[in-house]
N, C-alpha and C positions, 0 to 999 in steps of 0.2 A: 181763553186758554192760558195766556199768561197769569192771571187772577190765580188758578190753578194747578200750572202743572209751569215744569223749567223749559225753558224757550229748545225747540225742535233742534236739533242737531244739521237735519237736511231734511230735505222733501219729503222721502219717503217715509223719516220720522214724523215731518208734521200730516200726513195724510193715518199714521198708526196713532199718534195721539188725540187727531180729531175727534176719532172713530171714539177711540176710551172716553175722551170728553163727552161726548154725546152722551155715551151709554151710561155715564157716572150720572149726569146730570137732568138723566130722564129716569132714571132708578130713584133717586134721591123724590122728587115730586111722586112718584106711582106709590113709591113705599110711606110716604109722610100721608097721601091722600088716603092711603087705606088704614092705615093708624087711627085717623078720626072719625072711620065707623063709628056710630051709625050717622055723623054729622057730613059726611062724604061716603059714596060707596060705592067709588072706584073711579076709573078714569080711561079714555081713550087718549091714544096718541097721533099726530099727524109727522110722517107718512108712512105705510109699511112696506111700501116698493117702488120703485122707477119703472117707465116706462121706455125708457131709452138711456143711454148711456152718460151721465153727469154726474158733477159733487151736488151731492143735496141734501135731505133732514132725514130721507128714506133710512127703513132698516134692514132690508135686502137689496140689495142691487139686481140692476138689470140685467144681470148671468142666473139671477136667484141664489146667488149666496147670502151667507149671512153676515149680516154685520155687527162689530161690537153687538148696536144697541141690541138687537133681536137674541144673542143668547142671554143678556140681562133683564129683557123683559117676560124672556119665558121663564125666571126666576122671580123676578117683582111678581109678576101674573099670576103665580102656581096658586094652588086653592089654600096652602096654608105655607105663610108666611113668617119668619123670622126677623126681626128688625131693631136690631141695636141702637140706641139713639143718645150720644152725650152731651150731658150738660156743664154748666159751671159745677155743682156739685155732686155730681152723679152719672150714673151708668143704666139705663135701661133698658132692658130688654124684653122688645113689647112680640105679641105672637097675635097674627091674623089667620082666624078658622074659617074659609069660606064654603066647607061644609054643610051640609043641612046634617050632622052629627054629632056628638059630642065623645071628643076624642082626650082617652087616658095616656100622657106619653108621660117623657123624662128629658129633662132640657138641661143640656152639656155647655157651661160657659167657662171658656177658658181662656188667659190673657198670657199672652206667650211674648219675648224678646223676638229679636227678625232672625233669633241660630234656633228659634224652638225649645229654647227652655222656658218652664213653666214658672212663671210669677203669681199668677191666681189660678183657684179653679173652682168650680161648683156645680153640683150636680143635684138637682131638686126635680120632686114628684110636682108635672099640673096639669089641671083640669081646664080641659077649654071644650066652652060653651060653643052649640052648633053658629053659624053664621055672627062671629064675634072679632074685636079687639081688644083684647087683656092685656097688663103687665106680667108679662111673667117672675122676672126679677129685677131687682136695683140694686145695686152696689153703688156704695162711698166713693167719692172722687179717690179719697186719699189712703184706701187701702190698694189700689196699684199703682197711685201717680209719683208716690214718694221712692219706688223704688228704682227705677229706671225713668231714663228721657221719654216723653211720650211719641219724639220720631222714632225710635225705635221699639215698639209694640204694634202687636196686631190682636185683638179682636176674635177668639173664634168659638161659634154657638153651632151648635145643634140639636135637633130634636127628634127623637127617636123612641120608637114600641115596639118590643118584641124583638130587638135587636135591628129592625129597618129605618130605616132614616127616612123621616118623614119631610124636613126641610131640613138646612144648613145655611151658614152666614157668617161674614167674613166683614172686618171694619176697621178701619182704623181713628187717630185720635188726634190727625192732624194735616191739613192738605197734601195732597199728592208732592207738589212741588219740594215740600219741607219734610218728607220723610228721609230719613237716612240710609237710604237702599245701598248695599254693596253690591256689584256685579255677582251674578249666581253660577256656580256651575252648574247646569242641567244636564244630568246624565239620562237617553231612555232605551228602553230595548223596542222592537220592532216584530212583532207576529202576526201573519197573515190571519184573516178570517174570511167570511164567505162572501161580505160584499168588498173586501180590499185590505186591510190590515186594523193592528190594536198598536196603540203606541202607549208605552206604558213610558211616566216622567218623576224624576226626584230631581233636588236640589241639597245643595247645603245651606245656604241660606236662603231667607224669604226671597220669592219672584212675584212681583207682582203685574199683573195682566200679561201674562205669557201666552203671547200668538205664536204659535206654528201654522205653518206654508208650505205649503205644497204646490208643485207645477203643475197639476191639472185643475183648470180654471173651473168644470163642474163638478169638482171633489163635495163633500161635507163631511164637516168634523161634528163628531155629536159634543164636542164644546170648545171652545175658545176665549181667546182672550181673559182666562182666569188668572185667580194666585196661587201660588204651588208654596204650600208652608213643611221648612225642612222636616223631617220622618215621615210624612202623608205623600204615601205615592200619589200618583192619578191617571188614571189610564182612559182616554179618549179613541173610540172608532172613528177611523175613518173609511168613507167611501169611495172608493176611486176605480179608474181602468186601469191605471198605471200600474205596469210591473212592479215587482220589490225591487229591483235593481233602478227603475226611473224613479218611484217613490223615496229610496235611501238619497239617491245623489241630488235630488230636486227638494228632499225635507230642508227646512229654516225655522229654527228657535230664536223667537228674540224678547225681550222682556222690559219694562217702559226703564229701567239703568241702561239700556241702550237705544233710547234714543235722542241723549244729551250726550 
């Protein structure tokens, strides 16, 4: 953790940065192991669940919620993949098809400051072969590094046909600990839906791994612990029993700037 990320604040920080540790560092192996298709081709993980109540490597707990690592591996894991990877002199960005298809999209790489203004961008036509790992693009170290501090940059690709987004992916270009995060203001509205509400979220500046919490211990959030990049709403369901009045007074936003 220390290697990684700045020393916990308190407890219940170092039990939220565990969790991100985890998830960063099991993402990192699942996504590198599938890159070198067909030389690797694929990976399992140890463990997906407890059995009773403890700290452990699981990625649900013993209530069945989820943890960090489990909504990043339903990302590593999806059938097609996105996967940024830098080097000393370059920027790649590799795409895993695990398809038995071959799929015509448009892949969206853009290299943003942590307020959302734009320093690069590229948007290219590709071809990816059924059940494959391509490059999709590469870029120059030194056509974004020379412009800005590399703490202050983020990383953002996507891939999409036909206007639907087929994967997405987010990176940065220099450990957790050593980013230059500002505290965020995260403003979100709150609307019921059929199994408990929609929480829609913005920021001004970048958030990175922003957990919301809720009082009901068998809630689910269809995502968590993400990064919120300012102008890109994000709006996550949750499931709960909870009134709107216990869900508003019981909601908690927090984001890894707080918890140093």
């Amino acid at each position: 953790m220390d290697k990684w990320y700045r020393t916990p604040k308190d407890f219940n920080s170092y039990l939220y940065v565990s969790q991100v540790l985890q998830a960063e560092g099991v993402k990192l192996a699942m996504e590198a192991h599938r890159r070198a298709k067909p030389f690797c081709m694929g990976s399992l993980y140890w463990q997906i669940d407890d059995c009773w109540p403890v700290a452990s490597w699981s990625s649900i707990d013993y209530y069945g919620r989820w943890k960090a690592l489990h909504y990043a591996a339903r990302k590593s894991f999806a059938s097609i993949l996105i996967s940024p990877v830098l080097s000393d002199s370059e920027l790649k960005i590799f795409i895993v098809n695990d398809s038995l298809k071959n799929i015509d999209a448009n892949l969206d790489v853009s290299i943003l400051d942590f307020n959302g203004a734009n320093i690069y961008n590229q948007v290219i036509e590709v071809q990816l072969q059924s059940n494959s790992s391509s490059l999709g693009l590469s870029i120059p170290r030194e056509v974004f590094s020379k412009e800005k501090s590399l703490s202050r940059m983020v990383c953002v690709c996507s891939l999409s046909q036909k206007n639907n987004i087929l994967a997405d992916a987010i990176n940065y270009f220099t450990l957790p600990k050593l980013l230059d995060l500002e505290k965020p203001l995260i403003k979100y509205s709150i609307q019921s839906s059929v199994s408990g509400f929609s929480v829609t979220l913005k920021t001004n500046t970048l958030a990175k791994n922003v957990y919301v919490i809720c009082a009901d211990d068998r809630s689910f959030l269809s995502d968590n612990y993400f990064d919120l990049i300012p102008g890109k709403d994000k709006t996550i369901n949750v499931t709960t029993s909870l009134t709107q009045k216990e869900f508003e007074e019981s909601l908690k936003i927090m984001s890894l700037v707080d918890s140093y």
